[in-house]
Structure formats: C-alpha cells, structure tokens
PDB file of N, CA, C and O in Angstrom:
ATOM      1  N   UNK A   1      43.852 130.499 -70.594  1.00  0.00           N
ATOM      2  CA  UNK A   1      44.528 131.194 -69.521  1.00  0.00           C
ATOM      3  C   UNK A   1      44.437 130.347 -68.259  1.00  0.00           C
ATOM      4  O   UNK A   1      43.284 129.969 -68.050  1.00  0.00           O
ATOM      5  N   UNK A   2      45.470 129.880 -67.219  1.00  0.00           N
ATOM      6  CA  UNK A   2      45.610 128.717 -66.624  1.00  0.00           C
ATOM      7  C   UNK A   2      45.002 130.381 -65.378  1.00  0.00           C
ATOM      8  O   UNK A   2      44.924 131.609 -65.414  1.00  0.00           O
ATOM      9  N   UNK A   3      44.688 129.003 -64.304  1.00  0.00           N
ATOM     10  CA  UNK A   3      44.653 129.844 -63.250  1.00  0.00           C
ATOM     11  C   UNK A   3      46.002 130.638 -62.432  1.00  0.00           C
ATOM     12  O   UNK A   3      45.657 131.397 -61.525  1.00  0.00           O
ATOM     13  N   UNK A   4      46.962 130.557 -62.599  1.00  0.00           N
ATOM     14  CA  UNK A   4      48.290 130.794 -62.135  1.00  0.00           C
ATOM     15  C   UNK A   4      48.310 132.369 -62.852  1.00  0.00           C
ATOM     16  O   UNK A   4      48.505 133.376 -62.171  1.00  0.00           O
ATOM     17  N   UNK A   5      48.116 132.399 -64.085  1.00  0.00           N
ATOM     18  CA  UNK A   5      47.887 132.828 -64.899  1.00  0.00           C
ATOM     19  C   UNK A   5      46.874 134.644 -64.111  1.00  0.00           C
ATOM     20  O   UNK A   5      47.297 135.790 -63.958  1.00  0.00           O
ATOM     21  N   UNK A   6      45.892 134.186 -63.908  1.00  0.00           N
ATOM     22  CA  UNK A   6      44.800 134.728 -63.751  1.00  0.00           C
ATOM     23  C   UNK A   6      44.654 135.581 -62.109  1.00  0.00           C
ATOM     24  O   UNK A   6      44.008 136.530 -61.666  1.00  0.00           O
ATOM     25  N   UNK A   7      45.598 134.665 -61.618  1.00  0.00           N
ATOM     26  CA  UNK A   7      45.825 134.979 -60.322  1.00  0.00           C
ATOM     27  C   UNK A   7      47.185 136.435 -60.128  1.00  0.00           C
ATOM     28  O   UNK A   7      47.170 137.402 -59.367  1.00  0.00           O
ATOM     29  N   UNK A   8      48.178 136.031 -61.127  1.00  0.00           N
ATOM     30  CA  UNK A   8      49.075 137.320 -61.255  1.00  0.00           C
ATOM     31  C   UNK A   8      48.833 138.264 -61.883  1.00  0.00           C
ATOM     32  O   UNK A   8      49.568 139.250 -61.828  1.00  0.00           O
ATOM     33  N   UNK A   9      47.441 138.212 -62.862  1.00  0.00           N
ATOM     34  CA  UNK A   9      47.114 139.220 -63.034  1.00  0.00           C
ATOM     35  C   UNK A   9      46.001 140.069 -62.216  1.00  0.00           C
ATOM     36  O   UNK A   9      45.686 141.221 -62.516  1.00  0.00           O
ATOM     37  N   UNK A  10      45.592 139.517 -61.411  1.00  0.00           N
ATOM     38  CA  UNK A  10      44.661 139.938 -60.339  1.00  0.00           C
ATOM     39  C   UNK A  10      45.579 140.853 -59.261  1.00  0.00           C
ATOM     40  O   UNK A  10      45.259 141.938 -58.775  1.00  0.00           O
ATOM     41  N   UNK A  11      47.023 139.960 -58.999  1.00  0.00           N
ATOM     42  CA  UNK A  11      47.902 140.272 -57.730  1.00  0.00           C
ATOM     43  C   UNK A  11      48.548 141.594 -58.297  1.00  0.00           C
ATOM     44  O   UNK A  11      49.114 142.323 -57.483  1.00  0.00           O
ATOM     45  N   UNK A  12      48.508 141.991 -59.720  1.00  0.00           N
ATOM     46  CA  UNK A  12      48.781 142.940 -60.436  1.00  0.00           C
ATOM     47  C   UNK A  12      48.247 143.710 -60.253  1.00  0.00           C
ATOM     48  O   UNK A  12      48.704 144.698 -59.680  1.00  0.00           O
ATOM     49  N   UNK A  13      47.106 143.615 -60.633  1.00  0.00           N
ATOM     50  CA  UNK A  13      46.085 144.626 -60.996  1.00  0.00           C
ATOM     51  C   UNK A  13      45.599 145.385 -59.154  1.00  0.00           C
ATOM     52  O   UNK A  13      44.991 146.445 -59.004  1.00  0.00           O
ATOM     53  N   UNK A  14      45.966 144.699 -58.297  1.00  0.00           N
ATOM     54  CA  UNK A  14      45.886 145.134 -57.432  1.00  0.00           C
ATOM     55  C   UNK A  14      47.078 146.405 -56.625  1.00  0.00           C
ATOM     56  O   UNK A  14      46.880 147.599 -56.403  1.00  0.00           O
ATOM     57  N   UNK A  15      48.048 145.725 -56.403  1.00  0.00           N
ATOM     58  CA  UNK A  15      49.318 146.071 -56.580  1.00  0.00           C
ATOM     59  C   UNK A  15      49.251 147.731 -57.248  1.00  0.00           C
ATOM     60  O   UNK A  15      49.570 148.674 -56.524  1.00  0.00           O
ATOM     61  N   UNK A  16      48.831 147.940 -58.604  1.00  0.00           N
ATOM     62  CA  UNK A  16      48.681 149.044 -58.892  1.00  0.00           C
ATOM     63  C   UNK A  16      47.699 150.039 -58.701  1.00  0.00           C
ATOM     64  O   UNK A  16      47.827 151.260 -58.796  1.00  0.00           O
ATOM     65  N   UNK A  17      46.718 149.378 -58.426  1.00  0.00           N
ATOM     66  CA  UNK A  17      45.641 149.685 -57.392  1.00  0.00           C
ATOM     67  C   UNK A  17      45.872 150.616 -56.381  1.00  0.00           C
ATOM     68  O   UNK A  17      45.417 151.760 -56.384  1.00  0.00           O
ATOM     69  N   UNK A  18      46.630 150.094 -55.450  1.00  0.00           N
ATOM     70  CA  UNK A  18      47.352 150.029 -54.269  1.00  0.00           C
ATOM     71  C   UNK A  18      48.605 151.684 -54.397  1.00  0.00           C
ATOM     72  O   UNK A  18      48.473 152.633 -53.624  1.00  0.00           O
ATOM     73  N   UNK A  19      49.544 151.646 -55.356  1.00  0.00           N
ATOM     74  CA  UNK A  19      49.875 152.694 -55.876  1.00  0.00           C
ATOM     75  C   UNK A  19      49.472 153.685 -56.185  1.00  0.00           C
ATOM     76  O   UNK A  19      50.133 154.691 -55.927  1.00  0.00           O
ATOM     77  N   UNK A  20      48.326 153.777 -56.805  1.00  0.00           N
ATOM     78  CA  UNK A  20      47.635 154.556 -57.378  1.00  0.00           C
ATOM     79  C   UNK A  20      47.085 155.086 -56.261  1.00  0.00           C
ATOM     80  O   UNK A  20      47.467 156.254 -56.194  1.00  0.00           O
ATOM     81  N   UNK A  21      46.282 154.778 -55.224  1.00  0.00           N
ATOM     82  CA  UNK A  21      45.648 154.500 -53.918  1.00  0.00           C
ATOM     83  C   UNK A  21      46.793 155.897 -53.084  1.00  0.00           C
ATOM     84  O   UNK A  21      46.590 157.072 -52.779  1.00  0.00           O
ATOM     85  N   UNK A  22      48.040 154.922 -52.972  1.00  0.00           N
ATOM     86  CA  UNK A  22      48.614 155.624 -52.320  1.00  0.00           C
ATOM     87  C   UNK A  22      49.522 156.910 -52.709  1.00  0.00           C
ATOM     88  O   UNK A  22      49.946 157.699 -51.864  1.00  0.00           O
ATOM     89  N   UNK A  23      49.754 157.011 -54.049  1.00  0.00           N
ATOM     90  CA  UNK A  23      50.015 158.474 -54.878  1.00  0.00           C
ATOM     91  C   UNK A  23      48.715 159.215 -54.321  1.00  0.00           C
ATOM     92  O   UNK A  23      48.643 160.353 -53.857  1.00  0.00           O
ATOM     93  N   UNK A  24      48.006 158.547 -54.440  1.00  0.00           N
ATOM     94  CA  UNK A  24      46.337 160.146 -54.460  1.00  0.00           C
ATOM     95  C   UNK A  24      46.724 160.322 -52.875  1.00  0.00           C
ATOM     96  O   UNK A  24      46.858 161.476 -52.470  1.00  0.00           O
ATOM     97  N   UNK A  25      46.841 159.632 -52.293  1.00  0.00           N
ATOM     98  CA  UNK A  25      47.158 159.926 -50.201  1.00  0.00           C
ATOM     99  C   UNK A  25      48.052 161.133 -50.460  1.00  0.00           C
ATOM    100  O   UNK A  25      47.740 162.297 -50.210  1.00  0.00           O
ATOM    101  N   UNK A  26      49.607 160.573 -51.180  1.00  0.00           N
ATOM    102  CA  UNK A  26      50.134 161.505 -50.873  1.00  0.00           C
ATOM    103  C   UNK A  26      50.305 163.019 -51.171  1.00  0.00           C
ATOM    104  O   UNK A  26      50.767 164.050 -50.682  1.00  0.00           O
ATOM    105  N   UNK A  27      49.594 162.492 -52.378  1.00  0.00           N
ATOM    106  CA  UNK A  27      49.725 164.082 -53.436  1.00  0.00           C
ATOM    107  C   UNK A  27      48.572 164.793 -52.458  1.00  0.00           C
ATOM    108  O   UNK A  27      48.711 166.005 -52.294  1.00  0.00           O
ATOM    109  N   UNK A  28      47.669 164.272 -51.927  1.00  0.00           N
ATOM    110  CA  UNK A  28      46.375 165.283 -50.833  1.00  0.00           C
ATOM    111  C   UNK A  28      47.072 165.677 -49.696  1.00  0.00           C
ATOM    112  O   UNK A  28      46.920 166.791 -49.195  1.00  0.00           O
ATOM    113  N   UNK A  29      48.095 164.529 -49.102  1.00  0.00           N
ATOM    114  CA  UNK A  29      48.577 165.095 -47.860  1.00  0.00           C
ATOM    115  C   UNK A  29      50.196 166.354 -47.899  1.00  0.00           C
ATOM    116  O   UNK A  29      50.561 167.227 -47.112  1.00  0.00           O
ATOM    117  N   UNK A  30      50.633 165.965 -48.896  1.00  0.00           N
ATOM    118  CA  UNK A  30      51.552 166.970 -49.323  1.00  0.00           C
ATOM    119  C   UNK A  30      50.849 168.313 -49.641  1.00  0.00           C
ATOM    120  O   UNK A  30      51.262 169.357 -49.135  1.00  0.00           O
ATOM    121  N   UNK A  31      49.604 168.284 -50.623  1.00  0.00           N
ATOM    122  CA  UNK A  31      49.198 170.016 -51.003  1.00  0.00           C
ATOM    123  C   UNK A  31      48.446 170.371 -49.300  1.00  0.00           C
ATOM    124  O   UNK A  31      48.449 171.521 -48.863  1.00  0.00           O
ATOM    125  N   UNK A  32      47.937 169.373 -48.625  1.00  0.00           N
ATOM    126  CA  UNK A  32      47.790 170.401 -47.475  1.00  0.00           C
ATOM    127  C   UNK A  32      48.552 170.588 -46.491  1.00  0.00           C
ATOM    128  O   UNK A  32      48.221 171.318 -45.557  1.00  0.00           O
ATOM    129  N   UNK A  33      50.055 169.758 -46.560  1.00  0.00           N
ATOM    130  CA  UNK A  33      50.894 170.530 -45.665  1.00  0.00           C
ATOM    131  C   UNK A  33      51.826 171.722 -46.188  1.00  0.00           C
ATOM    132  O   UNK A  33      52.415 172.478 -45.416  1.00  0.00           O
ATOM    133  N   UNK A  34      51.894 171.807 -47.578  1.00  0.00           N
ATOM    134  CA  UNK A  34      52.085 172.981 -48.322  1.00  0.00           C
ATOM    135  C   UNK A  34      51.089 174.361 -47.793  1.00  0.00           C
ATOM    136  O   UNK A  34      51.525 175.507 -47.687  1.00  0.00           O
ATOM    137  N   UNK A  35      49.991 174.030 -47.568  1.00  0.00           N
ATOM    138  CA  UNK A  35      48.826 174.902 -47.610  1.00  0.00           C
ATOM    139  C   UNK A  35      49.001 175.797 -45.849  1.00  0.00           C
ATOM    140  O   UNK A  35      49.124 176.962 -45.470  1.00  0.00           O
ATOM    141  N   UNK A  36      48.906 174.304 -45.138  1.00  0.00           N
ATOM    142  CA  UNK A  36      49.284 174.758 -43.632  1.00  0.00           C
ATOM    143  C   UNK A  36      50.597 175.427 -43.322  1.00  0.00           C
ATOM    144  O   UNK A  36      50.630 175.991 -42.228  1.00  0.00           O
ATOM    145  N   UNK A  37      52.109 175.502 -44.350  1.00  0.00           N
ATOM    146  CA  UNK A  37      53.094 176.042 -44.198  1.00  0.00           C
ATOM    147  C   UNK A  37      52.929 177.681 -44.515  1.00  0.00           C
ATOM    148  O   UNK A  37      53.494 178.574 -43.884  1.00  0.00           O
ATOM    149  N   UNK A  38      52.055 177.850 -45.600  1.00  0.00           N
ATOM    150  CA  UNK A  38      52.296 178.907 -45.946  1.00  0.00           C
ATOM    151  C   UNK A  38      50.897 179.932 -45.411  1.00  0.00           C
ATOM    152  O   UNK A  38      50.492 181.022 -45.816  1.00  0.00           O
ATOM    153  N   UNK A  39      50.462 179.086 -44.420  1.00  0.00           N
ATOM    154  CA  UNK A  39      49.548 179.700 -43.502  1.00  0.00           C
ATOM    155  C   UNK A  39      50.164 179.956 -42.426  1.00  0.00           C
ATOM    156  O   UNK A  39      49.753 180.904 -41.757  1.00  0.00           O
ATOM    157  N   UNK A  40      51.250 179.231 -41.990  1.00  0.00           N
ATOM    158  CA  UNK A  40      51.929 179.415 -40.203  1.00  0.00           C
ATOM    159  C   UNK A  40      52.727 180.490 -41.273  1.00  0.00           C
ATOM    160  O   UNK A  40      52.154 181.579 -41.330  1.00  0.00           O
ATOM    161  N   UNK A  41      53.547 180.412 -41.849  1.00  0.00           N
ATOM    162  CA  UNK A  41      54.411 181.461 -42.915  1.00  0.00           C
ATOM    163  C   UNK A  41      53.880 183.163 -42.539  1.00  0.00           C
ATOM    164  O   UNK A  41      54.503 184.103 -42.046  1.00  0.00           O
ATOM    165  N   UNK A  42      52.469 183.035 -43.019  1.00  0.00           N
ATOM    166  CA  UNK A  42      51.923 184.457 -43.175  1.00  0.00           C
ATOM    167  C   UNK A  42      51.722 184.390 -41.765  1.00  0.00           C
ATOM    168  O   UNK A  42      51.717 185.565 -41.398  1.00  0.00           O
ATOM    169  N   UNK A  43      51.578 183.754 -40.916  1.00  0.00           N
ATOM    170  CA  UNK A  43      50.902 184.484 -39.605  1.00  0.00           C
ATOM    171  C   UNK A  43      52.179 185.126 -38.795  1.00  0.00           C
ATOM    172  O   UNK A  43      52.140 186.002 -37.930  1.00  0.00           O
ATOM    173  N   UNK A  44      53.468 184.348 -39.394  1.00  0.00           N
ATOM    174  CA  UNK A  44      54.604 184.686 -38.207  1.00  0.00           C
ATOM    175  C   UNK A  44      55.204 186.053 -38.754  1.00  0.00           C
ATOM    176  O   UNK A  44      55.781 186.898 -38.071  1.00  0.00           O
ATOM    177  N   UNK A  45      54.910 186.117 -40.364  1.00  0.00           N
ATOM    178  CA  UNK A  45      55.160 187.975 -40.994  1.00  0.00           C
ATOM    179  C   UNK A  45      54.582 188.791 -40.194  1.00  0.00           C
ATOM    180  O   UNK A  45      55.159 189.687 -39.579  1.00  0.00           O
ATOM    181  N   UNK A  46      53.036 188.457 -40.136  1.00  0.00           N
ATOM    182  CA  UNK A  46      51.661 189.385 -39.393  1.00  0.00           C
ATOM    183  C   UNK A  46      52.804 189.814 -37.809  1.00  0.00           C
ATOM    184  O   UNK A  46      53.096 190.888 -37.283  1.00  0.00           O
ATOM    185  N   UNK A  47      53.132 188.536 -37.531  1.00  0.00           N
ATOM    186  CA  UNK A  47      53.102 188.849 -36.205  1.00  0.00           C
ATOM    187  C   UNK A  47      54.592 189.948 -36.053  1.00  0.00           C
ATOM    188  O   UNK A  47      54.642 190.947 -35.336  1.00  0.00           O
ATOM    189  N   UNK A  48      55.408 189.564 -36.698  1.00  0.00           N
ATOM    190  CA  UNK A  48      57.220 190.341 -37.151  1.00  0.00           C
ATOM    191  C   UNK A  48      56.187 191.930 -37.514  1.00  0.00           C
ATOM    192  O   UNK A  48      56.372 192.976 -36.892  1.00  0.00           O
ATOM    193  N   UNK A  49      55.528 191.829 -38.210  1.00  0.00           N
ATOM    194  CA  UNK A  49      55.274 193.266 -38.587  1.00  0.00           C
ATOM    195  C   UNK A  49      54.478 193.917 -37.609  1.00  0.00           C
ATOM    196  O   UNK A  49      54.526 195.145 -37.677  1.00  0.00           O
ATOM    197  N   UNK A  50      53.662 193.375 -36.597  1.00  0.00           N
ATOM    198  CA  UNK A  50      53.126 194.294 -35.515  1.00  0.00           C
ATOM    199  C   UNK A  50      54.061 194.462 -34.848  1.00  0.00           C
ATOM    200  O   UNK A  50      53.606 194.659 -33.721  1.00  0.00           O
ATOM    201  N   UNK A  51      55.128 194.514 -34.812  1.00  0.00           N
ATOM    202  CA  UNK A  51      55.996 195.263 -33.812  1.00  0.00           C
ATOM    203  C   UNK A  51      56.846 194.308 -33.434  1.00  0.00           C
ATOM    204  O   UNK A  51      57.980 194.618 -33.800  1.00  0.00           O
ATOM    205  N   UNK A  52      56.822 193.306 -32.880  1.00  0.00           N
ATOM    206  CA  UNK A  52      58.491 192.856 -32.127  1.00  0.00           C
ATOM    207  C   UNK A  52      58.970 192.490 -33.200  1.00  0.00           C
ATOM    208  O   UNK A  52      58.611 191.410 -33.670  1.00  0.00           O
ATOM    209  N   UNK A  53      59.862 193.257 -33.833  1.00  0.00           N
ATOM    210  CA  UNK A  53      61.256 192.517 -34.829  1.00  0.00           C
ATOM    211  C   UNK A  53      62.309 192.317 -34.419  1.00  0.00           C
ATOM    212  O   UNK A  53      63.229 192.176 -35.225  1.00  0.00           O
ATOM    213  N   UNK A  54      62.635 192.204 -32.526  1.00  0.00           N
ATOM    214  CA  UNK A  54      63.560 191.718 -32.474  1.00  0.00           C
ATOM    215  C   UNK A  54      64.421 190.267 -32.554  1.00  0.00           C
ATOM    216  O   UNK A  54      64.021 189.113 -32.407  1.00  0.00           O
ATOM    217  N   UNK A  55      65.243 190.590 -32.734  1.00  0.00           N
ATOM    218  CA  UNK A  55      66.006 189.099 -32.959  1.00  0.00           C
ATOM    219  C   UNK A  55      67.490 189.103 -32.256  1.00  0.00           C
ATOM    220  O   UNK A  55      68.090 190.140 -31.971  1.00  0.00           O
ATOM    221  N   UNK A  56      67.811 188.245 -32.104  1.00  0.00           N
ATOM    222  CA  UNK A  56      68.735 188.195 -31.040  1.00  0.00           C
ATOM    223  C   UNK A  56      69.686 187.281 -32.125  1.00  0.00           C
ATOM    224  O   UNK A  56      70.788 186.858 -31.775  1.00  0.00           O
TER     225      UNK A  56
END
C-alpha cells in the first residue's frame, strides 16, 4: 500500500467522520427545536384559553 494510497484513506475516513459528526449536531439540534416549538405551541393555547381569544 503506497503512501498516496494510505493518505486517501485517512482523508476518507475522516471526511466520514466529519458527517457522521455533523448528522449527530443536527439530528440533537433539530429534536430540540422540535421540543422548544411545541413548548411555545402549548403556552400560546394556555394563554388563547385564559381568556383573550380575540383576533382581529
């Protein structure tokens, strides 16, 4: 295995690394802005159901 060789599989192996890396970021930062939506969600019902339902 030449070094050229050894080196693209390193630049590889990183590379997917790197993917992998950044799938796990996003899949954490997506379920907690899912999490924070359907927390502002319920608070603005709470708030429609104590009384002002108006809407214009």
């Amino acid at each position: 295995m030449g070094v050229a060789s050894k080196a693209g599989d390193w630049a590889f192996k990183a590379f997917t690394a790197g993917l992998g890396v950044a799938t796990i970021y996003l899949a954490a930062t997506f379920s907690v802005n899912v999490y924070r939506g359907l927390s502002w969600h319920n608070a603005q019902s709470k708030i429609n159901q104590d009384g002002s339902n108006d809407q214009d």
